[in-house]
Gaussian input, Z-matrix of N, CA and C with variables (Angstrom, degrees):
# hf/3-21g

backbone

0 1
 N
 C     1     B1
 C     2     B2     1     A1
 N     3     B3     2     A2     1     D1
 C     4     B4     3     A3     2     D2
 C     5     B5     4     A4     3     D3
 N     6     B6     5     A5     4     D4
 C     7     B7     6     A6     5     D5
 C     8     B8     7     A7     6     D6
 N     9     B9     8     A8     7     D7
 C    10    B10     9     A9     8     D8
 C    11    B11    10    A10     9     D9
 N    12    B12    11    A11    10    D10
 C    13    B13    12    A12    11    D11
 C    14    B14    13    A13    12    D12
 N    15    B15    14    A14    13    D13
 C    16    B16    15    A15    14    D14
 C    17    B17    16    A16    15    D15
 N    18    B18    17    A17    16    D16
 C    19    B19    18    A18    17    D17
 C    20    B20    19    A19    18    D18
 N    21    B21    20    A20    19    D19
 C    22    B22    21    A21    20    D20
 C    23    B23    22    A22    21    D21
 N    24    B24    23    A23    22    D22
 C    25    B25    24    A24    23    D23
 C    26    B26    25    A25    24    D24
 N    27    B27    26    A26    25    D25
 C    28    B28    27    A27    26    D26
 C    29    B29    28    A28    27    D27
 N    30    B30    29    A29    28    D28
 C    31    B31    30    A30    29    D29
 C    32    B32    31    A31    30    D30
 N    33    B33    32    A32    31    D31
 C    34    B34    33    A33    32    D32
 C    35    B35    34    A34    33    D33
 N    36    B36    35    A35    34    D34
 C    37    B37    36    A36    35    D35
 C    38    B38    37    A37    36    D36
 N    39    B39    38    A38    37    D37
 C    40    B40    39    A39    38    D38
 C    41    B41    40    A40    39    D39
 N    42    B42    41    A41    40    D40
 C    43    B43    42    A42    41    D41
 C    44    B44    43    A43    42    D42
 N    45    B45    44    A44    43    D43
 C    46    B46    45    A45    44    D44
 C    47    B47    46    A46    45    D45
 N    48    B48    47    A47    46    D46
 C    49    B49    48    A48    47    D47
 C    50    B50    49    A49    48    D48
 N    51    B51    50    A50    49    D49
 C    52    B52    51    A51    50    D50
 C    53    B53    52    A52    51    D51
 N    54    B54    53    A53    52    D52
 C    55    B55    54    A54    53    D53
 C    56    B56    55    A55    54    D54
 N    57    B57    56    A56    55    D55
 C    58    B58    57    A57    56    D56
 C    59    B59    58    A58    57    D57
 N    60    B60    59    A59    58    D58
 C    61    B61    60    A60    59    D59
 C    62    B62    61    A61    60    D60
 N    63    B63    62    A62    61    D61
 C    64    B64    63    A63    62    D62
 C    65    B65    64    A64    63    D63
 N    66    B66    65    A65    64    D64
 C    67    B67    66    A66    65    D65
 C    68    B68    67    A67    66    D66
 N    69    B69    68    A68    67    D67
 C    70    B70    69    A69    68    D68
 C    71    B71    70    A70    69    D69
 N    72    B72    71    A71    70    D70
 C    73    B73    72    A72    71    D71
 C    74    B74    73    A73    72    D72
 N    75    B75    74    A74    73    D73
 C    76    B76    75    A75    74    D74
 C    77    B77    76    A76    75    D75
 N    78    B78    77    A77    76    D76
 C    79    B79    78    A78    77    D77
 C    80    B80    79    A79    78    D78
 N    81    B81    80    A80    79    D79
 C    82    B82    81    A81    80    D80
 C    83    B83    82    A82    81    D81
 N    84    B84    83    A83    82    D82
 C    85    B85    84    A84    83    D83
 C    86    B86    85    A85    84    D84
 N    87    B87    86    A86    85    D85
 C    88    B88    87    A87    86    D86
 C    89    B89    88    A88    87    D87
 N    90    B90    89    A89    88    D88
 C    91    B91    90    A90    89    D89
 C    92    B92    91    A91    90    D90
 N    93    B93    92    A92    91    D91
 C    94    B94    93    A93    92    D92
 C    95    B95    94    A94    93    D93
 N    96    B96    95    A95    94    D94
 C    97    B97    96    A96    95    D95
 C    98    B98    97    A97    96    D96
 N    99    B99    98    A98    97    D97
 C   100   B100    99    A99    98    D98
 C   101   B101   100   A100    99    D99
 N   102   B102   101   A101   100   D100
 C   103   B103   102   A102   101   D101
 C   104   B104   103   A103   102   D102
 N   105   B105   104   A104   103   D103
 C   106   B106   105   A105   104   D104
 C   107   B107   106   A106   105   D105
 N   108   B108   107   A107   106   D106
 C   109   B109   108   A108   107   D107
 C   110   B110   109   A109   108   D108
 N   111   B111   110   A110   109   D109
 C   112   B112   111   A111   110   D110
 C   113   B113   112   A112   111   D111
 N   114   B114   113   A113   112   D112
 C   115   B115   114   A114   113   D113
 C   116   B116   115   A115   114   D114
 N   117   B117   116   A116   115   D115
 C   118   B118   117   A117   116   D116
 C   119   B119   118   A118   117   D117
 N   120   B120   119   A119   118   D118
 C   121   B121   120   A120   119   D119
 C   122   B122   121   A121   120   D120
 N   123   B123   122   A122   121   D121
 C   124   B124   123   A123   122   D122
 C   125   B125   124   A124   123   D123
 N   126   B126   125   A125   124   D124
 C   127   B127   126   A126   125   D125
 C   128   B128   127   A127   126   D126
 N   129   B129   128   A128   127   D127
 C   130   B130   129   A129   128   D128
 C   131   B131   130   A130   129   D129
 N   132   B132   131   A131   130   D130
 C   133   B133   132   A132   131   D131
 C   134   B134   133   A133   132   D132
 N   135   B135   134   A134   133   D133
 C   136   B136   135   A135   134   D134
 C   137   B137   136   A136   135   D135
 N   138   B138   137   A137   136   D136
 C   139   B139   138   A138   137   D137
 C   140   B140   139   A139   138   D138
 N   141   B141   140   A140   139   D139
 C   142   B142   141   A141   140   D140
 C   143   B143   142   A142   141   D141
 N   144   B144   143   A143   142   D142
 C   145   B145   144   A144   143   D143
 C   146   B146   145   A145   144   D144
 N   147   B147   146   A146   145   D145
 C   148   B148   147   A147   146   D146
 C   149   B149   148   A148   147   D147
 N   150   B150   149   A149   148   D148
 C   151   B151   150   A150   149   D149
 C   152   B152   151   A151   150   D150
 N   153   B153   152   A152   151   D151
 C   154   B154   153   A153   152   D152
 C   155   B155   154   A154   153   D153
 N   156   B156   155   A155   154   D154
 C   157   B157   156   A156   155   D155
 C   158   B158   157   A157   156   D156
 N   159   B159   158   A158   157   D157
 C   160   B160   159   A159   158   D158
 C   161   B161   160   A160   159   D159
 N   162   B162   161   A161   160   D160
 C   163   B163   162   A162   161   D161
 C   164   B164   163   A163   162   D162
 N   165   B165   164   A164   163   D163
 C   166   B166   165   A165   164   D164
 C   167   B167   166   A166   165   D165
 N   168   B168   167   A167   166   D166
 C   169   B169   168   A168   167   D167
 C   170   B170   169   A169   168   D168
 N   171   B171   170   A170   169   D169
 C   172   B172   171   A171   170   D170
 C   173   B173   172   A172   171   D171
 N   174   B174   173   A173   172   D172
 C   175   B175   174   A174   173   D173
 C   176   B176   175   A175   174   D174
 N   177   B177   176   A176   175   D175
 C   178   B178   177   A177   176   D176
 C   179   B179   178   A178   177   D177
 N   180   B180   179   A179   178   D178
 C   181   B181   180   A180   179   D179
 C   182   B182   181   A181   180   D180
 N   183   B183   182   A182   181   D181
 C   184   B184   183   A183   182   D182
 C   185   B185   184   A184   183   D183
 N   186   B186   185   A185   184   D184
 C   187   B187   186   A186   185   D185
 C   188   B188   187   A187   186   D186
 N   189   B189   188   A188   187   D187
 C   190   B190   189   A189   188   D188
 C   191   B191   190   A190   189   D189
 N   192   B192   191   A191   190   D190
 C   193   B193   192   A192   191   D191
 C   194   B194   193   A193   192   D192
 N   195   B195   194   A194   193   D193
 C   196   B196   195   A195   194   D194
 C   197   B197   196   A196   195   D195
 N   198   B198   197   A197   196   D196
 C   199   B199   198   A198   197   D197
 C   200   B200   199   A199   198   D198
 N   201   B201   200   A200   199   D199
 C   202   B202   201   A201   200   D200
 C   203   B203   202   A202   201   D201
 N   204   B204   203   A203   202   D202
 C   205   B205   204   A204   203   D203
 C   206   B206   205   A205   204   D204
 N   207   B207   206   A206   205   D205
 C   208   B208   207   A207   206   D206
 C   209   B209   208   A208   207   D207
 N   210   B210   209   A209   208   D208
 C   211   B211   210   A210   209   D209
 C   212   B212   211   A211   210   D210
 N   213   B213   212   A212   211   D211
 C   214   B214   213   A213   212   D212
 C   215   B215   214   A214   213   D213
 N   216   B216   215   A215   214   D214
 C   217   B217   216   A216   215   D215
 C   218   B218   217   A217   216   D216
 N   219   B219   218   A218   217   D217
 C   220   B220   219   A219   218   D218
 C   221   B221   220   A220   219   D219
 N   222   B222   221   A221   220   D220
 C   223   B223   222   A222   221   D221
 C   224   B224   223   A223   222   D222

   B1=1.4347
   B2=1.5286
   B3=1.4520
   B4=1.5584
   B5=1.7305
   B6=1.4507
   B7=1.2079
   B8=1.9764
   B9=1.8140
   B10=1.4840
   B11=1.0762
   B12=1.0505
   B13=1.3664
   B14=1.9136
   B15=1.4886
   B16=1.4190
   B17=1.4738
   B18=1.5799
   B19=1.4963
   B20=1.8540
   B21=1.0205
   B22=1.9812
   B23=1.3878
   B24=1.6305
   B25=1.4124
   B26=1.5008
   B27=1.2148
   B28=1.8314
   B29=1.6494
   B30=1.5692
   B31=1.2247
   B32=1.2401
   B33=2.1370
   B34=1.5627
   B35=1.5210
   B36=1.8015
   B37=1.2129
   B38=1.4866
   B39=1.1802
   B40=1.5341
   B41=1.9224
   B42=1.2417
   B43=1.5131
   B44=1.8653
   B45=1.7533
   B46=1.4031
   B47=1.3604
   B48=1.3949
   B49=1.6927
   B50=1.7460
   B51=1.4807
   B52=1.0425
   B53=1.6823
   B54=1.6146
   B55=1.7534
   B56=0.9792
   B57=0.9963
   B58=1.6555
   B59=1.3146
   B60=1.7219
   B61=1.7105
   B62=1.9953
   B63=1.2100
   B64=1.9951
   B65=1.3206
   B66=1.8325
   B67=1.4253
   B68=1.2556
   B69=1.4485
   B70=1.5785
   B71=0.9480
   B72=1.8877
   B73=1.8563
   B74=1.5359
   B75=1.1946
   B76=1.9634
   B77=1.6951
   B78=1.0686
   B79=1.4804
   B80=1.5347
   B81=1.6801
   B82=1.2324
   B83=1.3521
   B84=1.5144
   B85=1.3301
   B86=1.3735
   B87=1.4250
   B88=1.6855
   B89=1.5459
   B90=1.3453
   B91=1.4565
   B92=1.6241
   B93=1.7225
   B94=1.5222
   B95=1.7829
   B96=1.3598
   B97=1.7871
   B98=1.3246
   B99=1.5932
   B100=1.0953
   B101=1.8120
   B102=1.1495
   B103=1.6073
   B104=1.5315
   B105=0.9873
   B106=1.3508
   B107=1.7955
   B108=1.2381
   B109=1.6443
   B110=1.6612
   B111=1.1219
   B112=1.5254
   B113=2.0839
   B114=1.1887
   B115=1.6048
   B116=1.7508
   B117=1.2818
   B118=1.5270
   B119=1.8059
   B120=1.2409
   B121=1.5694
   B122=1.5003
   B123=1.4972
   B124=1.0843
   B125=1.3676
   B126=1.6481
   B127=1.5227
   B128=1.7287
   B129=1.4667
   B130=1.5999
   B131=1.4564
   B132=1.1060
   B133=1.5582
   B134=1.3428
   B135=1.4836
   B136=1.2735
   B137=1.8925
   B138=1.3113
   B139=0.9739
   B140=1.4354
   B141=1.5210
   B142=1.3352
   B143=1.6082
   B144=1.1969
   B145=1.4768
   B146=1.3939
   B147=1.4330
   B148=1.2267
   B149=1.6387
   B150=1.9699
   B151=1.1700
   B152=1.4865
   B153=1.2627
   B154=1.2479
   B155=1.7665
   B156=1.3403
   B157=1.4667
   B158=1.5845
   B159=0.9477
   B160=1.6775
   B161=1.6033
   B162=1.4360
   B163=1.4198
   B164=1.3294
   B165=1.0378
   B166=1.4680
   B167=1.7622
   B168=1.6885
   B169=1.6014
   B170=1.1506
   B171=1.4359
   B172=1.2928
   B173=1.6131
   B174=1.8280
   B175=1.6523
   B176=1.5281
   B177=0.8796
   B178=1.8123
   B179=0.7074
   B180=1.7433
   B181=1.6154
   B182=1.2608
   B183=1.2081
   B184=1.9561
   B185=1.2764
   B186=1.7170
   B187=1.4846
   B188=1.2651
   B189=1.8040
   B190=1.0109
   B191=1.2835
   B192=1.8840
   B193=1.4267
   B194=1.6948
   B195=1.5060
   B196=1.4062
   B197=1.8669
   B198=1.6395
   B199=1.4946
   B200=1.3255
   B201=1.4012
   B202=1.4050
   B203=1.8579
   B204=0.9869
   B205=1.9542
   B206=1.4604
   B207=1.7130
   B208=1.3770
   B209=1.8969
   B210=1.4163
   B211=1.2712
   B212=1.3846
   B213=2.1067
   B214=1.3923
   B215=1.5954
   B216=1.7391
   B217=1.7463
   B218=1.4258
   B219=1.2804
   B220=1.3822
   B221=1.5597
   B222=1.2795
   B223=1.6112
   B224=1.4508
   A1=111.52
   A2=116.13
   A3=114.53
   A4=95.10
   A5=138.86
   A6=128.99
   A7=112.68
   A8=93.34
   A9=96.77
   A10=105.52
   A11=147.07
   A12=128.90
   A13=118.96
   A14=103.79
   A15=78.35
   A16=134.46
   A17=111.17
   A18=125.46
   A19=97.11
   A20=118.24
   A21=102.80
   A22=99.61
   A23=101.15
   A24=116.04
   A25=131.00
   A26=105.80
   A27=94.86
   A28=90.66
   A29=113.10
   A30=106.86
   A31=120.82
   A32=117.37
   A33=105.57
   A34=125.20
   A35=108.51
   A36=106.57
   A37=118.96
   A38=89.72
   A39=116.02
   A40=119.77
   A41=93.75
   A42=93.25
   A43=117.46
   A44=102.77
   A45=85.77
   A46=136.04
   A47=102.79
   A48=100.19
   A49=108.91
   A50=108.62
   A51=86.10
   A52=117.14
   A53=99.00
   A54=112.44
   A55=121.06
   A56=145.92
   A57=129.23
   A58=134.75
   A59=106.23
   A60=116.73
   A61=124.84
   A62=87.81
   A63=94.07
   A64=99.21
   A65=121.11
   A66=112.88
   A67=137.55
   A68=104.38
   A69=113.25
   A70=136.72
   A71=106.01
   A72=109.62
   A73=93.93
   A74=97.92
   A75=90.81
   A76=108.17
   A77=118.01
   A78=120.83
   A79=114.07
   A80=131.84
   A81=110.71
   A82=111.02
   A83=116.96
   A84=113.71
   A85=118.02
   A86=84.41
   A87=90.46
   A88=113.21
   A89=117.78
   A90=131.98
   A91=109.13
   A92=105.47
   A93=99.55
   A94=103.14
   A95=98.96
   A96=104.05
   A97=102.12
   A98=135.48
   A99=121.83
   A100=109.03
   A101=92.11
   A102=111.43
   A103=101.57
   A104=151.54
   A105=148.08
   A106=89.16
   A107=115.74
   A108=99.38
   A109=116.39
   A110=113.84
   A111=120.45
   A112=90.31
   A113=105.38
   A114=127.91
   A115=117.93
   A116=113.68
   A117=132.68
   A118=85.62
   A119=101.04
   A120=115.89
   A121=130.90
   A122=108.34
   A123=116.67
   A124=126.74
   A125=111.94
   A126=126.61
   A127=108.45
   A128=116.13
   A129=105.23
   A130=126.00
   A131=127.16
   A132=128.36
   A133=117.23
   A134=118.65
   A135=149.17
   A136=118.13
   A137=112.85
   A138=101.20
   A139=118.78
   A140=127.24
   A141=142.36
   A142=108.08
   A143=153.22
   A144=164.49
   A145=106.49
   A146=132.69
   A147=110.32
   A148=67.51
   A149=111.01
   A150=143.02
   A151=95.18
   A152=134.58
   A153=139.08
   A154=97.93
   A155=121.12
   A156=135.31
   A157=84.15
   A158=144.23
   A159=161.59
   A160=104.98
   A161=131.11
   A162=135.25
   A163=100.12
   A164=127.05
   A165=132.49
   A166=138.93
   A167=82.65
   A168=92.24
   A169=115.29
   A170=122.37
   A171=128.50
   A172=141.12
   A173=84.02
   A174=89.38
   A175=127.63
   A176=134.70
   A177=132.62
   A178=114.13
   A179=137.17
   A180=128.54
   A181=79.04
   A182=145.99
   A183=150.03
   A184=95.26
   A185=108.39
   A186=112.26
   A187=131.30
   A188=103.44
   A189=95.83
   A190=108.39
   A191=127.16
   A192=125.67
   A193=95.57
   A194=102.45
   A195=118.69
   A196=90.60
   A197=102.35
   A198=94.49
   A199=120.31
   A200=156.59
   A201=146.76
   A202=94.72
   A203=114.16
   A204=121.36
   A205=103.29
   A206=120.80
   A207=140.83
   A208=85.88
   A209=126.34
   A210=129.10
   A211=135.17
   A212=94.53
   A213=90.06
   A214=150.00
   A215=88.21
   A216=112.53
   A217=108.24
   A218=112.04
   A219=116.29
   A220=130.51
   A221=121.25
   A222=121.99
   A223=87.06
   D1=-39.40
   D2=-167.37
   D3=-79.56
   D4=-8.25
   D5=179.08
   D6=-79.84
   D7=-25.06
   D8=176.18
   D9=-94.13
   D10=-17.62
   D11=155.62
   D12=-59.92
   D13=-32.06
   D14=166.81
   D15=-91.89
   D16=5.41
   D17=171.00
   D18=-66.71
   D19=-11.37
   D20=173.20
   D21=-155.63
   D22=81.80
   D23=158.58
   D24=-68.78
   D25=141.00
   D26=-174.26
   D27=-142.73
   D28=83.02
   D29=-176.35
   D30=-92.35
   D31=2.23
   D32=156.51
   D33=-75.16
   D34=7.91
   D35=-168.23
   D36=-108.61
   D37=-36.85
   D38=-179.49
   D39=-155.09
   D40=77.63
   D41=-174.12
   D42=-72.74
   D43=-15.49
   D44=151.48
   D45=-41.55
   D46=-46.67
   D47=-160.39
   D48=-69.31
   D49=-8.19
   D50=-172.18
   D51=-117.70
   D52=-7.85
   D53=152.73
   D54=-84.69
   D55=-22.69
   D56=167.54
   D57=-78.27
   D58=-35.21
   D59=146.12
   D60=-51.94
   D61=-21.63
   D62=169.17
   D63=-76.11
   D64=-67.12
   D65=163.13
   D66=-8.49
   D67=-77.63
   D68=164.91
   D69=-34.21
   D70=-48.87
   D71=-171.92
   D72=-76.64
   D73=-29.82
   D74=-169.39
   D75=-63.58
   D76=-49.00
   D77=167.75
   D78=-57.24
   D79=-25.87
   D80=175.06
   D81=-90.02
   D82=11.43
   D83=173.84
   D84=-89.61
   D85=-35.12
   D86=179.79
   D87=-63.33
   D88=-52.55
   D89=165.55
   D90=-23.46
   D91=-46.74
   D92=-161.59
   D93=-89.12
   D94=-9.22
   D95=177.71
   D96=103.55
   D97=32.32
   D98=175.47
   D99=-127.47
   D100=59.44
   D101=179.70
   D102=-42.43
   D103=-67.95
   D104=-156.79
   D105=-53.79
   D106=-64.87
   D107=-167.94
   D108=-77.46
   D109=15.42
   D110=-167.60
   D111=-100.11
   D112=-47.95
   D113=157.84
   D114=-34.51
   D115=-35.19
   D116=-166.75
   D117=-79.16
   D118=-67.14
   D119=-179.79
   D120=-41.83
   D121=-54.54
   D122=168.36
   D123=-65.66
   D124=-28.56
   D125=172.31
   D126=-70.53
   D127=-47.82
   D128=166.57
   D129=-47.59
   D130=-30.46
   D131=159.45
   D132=-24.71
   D133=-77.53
   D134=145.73
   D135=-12.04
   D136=-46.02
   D137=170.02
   D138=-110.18
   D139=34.08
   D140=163.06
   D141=-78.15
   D142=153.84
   D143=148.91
   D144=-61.46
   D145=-16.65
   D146=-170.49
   D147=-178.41
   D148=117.89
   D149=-161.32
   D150=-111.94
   D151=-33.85
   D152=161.00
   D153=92.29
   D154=8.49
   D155=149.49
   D156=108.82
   D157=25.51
   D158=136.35
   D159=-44.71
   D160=-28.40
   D161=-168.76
   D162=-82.06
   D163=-27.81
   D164=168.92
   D165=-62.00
   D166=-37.27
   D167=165.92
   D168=-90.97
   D169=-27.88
   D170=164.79
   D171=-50.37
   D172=-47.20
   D173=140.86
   D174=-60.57
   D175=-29.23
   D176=165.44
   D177=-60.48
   D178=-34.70
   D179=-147.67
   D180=-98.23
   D181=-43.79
   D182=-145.17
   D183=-58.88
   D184=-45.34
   D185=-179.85
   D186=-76.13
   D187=-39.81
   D188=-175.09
   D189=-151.69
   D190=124.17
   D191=-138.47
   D192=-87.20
   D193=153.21
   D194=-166.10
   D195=-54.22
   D196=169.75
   D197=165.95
   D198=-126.66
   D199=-165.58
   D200=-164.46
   D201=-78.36
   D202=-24.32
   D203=-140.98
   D204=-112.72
   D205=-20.03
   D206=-139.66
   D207=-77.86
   D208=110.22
   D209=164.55
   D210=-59.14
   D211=-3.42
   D212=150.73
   D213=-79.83
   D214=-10.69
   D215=162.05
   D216=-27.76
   D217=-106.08
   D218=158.60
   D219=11.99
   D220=2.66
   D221=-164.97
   D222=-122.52

């Protein structure tokens, strides 16, 4: 679902919908052990105009990959 939501982005409208679903996939990549493409994800944040305050967590994950237990899952 979070991949069709980013096939019709409308980020002057709602740039949540379309930074926090990058978030996500990037964290379920990391989850699955595929850090290099979880990296792709977290870096698109970054090049959005309006990150919707998503650039922030994104900066965390770059550093340091989500973990199985991390209670920020859950969001």
């Amino acid at each position: 679902m979070l991949k069709e939501i980013l096939k019709h982005p409308d980020p002057g409208h709602d740039p949540t919908m379309i930074a926090w679903p990058l978030i996500k996939l990037g964290m379920s990549y990391d989850l699955a052990g595929d850090r290099d493409r979880a990296l792709e994800y977290y870096n698109r944040v970054f090049q959005m105009e309006n990150g919707a305050g998503a650039q922030f967590v994104a900066d965390k994950l770059l550093e340091d990959p989500i973990e199985p237990k991390d209670p920020f899952i859950g969001y």
